[in-house]
Residue frames relative to the residue before (quaternion, step in Angstrom):
aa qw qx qy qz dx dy dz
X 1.0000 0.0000 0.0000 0.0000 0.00 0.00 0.00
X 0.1212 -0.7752 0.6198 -0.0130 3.79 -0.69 1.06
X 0.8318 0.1425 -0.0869 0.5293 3.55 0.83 -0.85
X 0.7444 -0.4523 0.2556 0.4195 3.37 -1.22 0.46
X 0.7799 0.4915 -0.2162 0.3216 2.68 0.60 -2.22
X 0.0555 0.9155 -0.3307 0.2224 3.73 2.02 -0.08
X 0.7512 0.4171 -0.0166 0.5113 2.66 0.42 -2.67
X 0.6063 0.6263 -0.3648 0.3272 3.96 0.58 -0.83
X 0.6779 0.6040 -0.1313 0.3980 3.41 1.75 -1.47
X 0.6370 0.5138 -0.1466 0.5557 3.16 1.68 -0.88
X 0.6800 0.2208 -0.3058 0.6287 3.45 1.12 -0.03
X 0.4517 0.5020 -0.7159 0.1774 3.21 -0.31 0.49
X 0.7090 0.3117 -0.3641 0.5173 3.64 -1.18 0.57
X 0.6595 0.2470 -0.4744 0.5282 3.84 0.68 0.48
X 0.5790 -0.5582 0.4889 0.3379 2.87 -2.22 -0.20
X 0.1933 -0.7084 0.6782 0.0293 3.36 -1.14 1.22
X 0.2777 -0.5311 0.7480 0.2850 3.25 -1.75 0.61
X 0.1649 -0.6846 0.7098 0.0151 3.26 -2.45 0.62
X 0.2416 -0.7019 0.6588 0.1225 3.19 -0.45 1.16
X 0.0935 -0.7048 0.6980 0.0856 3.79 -1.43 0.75
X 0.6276 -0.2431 0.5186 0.5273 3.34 -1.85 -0.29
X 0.7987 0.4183 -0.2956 0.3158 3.11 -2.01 -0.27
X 0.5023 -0.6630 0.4373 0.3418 3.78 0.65 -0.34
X 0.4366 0.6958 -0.3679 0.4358 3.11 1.38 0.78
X 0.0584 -0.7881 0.6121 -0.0281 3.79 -1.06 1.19
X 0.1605 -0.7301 0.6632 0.0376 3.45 -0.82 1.09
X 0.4105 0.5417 -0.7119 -0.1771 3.47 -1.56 0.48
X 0.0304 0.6883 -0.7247 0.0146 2.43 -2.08 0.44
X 0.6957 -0.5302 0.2742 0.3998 3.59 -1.48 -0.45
X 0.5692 -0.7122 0.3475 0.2193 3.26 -1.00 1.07
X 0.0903 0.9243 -0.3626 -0.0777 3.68 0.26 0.43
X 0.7391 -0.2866 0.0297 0.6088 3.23 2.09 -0.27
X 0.2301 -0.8337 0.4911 -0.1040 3.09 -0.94 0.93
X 0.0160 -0.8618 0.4726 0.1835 3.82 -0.60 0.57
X 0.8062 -0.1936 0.1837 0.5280 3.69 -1.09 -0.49
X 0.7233 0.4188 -0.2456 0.4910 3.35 0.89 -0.92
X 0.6132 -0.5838 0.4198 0.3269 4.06 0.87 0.13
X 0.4648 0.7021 -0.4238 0.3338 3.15 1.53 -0.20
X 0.1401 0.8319 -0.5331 0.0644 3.43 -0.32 0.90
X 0.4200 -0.6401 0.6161 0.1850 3.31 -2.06 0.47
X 0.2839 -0.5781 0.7581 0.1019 3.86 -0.83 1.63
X 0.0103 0.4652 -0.8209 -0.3310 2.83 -2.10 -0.19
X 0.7756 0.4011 -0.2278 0.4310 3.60 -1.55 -1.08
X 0.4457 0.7734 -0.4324 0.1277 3.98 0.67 0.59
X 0.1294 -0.7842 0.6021 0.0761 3.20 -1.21 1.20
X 0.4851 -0.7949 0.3625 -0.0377 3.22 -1.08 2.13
X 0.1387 -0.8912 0.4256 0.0742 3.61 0.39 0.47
X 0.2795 0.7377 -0.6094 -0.0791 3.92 0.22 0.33
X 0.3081 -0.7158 0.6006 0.1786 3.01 -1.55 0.39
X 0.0945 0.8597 -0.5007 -0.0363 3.65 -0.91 0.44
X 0.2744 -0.8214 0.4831 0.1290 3.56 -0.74 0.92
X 0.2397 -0.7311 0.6376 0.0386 4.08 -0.58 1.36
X 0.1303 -0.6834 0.6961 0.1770 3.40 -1.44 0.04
X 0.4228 -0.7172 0.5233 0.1817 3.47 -0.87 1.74
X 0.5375 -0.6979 0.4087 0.2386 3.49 -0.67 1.56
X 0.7982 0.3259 -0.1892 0.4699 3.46 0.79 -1.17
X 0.5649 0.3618 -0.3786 0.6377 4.33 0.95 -0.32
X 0.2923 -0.6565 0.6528 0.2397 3.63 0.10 -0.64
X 0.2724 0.6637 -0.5592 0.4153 4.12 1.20 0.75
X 0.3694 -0.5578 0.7067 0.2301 2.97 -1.64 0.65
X 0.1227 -0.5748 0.8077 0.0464 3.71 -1.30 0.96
X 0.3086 -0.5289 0.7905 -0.0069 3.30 -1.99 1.50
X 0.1224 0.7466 -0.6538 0.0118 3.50 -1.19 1.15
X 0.4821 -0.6806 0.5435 0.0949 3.53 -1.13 1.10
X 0.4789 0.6623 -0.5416 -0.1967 3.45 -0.95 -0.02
X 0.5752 -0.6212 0.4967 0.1912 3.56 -1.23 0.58
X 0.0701 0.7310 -0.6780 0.0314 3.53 -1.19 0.73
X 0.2416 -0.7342 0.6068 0.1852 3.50 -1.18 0.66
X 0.2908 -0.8106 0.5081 0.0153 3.62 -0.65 1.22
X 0.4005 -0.7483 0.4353 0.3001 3.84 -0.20 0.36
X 0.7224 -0.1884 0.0907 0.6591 3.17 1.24 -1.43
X 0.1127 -0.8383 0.5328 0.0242 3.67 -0.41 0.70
X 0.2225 -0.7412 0.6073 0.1798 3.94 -1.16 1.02
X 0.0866 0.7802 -0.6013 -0.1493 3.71 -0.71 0.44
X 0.5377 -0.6349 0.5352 0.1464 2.94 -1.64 0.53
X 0.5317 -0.6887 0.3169 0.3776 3.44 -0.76 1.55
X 0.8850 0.3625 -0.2427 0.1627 3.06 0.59 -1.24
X 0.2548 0.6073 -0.4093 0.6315 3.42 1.38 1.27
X 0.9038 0.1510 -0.3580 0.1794 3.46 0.76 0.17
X 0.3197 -0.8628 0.3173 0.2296 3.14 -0.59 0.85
X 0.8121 -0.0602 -0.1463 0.5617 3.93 1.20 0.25
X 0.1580 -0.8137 0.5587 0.0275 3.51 -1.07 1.13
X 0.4569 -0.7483 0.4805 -0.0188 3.27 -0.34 1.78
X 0.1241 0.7033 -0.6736 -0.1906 4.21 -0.86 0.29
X 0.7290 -0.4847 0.2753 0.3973 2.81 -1.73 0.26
X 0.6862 -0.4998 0.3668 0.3806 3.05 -1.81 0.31
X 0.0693 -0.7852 0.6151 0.0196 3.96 -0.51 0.77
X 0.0249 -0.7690 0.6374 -0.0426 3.23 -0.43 1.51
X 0.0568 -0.8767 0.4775 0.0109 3.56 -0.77 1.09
């Protein structure tokens, strides 16, 4: 491996997690990807997170929801870390 984007090449056909802006985590499979991180998931599961403040405790409640995505394009610049799989050897 010499260059980052290295590690991108070696996963492609596995499942990677992606952190984005916005509180938002994709993984799925890697199917392609360019200079700019733009990349194609398939089989993706979407994590957003959001944080409320309960009007009457004044508590912060963290809510989650999940979506399952068939095939999904993201855009590099939305992301902010791209995880490969674990490779135990």
């Amino acid at each position: 491996m010499e260059e980052p984007l290295d590690l991108m090449r070696l996963s492609i056909d596995e499942r990677v997690y992606v952190k984005c802006r916005g509180e938002r985590e994709l993984r799925g499979k890697l199917h392609a990807y360019d200079q700019h991180l733009n990349m194609i998931l398939g089989n993706v599961e979407e994590t957003v997170t959001s944080t409320e403040i309960d009007e009457e405790t004044d508590e912060e409640i963290i809510k989650q929801a999940t979506r399952e995505v068939g095939m999904l394009f993201v855009r590099g610049d939305i992301v902010v870390l791209v995880s490969p799989p674990l490779r135990t050897t």
